[in-house]
C-alpha positions, -999 to +999 in steps of 0.1 A: -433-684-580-444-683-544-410-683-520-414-705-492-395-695-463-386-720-431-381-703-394-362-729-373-362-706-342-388-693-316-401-659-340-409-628-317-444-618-324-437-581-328-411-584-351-428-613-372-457-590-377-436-559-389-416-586-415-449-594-426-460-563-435-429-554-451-432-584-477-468-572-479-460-538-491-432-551-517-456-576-529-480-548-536-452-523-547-438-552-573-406-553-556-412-591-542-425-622-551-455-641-530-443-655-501-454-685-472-433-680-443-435-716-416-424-701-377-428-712-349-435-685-317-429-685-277-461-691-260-484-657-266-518-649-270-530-629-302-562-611-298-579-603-334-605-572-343-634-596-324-619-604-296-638-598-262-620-589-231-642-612-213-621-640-234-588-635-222-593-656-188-557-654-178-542-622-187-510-627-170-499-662-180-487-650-212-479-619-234-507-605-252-507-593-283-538-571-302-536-573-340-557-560-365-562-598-383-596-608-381-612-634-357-607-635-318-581-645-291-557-674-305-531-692-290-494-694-301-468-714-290-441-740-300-452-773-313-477-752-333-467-746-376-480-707-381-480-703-414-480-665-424-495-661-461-487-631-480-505-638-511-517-613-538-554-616-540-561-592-566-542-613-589-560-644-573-598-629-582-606-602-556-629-624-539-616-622-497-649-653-493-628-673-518-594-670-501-603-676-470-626-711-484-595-717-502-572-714-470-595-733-454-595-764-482-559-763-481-554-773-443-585-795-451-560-811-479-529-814-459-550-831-436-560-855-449-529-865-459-524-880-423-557-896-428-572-868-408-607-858-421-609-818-410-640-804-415-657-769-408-687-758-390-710-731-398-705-701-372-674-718-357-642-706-377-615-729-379-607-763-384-628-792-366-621-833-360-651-850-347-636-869-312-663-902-314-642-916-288-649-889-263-682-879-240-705-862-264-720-825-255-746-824-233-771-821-261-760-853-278-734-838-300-705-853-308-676-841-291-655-813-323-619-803-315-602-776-330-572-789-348-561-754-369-570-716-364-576-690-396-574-652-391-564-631-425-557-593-428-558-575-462-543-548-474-543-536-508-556-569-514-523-583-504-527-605-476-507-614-441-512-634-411-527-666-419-540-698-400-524-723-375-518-761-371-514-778-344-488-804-342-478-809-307-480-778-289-488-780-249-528-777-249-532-771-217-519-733-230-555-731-245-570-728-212-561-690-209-581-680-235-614-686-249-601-695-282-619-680-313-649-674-285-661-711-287-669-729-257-682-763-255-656-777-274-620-784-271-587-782-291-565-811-300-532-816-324-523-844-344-497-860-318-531-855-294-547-873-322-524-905-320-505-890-354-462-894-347-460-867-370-434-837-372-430-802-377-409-815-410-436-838-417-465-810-417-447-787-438-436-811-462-480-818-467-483-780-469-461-776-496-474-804-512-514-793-513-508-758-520-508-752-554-544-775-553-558-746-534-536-717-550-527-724-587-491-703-599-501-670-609-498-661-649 
């Protein structure tokens, strides 16, 4: 069984990140059972092992915080569902391309059931909505918005961190960053998206895809 575990307060990063690794190193030790933990954080900037300093456009607008996930700078702040994954992928095949397709599939999934079709883009890691109703790019494209960030660390093929949703978070946040070092496109939630949906309401869809994505172990 995988525990599923609800923050209703604003989680400091720091000490999110060391209960993380704790549950990480039971899960590894035996002493623990998989685990999902839904928080919520202040507004913060995380930098991944990618990031570039040239990213981080406002420096002083919000705490920054380097990590040793994977990906670039990412945005956190209330409004958004973090969902911290410590999951044992040795047990789950040993394949890190698989998980993270699988994390991937699973916001893809809980999604769509708002009748959101998320996609994702080839050198461009996250989560994308095509925006017809906006200006396209200057090339022609159709304007992409970013609608949920993925950045996983492993260790001892147990993982932590995670990926991001955003359900109505303030975007104009997004502008001290270059998130994920994309440019040309922008970010939206699903309240941005016209979607009256909740915090309660996400989380309920996450718990409901899951298991598509990450079958019960045994």
């Amino acid at each position: 069984m995988v525990d599923w575990i609800t923050s209703n307060d604003l989680q400091p990063y720091e000490a999110a990140l060391s209960t993380m690794e704790a549950r990480a190193a039971a899960i590894r030790e035996g002493r623990a059972a998989e685990a999902v933990w839904l928080v919520e954080h202040p507004p913060l900037y995380t930098a991944g092992t990618s990031a570039k300093l040239a990213d981080l456009k406002e420096p002083d607008r919000f705490d920054v915080h380097w990590t040793r996930r994977g990906g670039q700078f990412t945005y956190h702040g209330p409004g958004q569902r973090v969902v911290y994954v410590m999951l044992d992928v040795a047990a789950r095949g040993r394949d890190v391309r698989a998980f993270v397709a699988a994390l991937e599939g699973w916001v893809i999934d809980t999604l769509a059931e708002f009748g959101i079709r998320g996609e994702i883009r080839d050198g461009r890691v996250g989560v994308w909505v095509t925006r017809p109703e906006k200006p396209p790019l200057a090339n022609g494209s159709p304007r992409e918005d970013k609608i949920a960030a993925i950045g996983v660390r492993l260790k001892k093929w147990v993982s932590f961190h995670g990926l991001s949703i955003n359900v109505e978070p303030d975007l104009s946040h997004f502008g001290g960053i270059v998130p994920c070092g994309i440019t040309g496109h922008g970010v939206t939630s699903l309240v941005d998206l016209g979607l009256p949906v909740t915090m309660a309401d996400l989380d309920d869809a996450l718990r409901r895809t899951f298991t598509g994505r990450f079958p019960p172990l045994g």
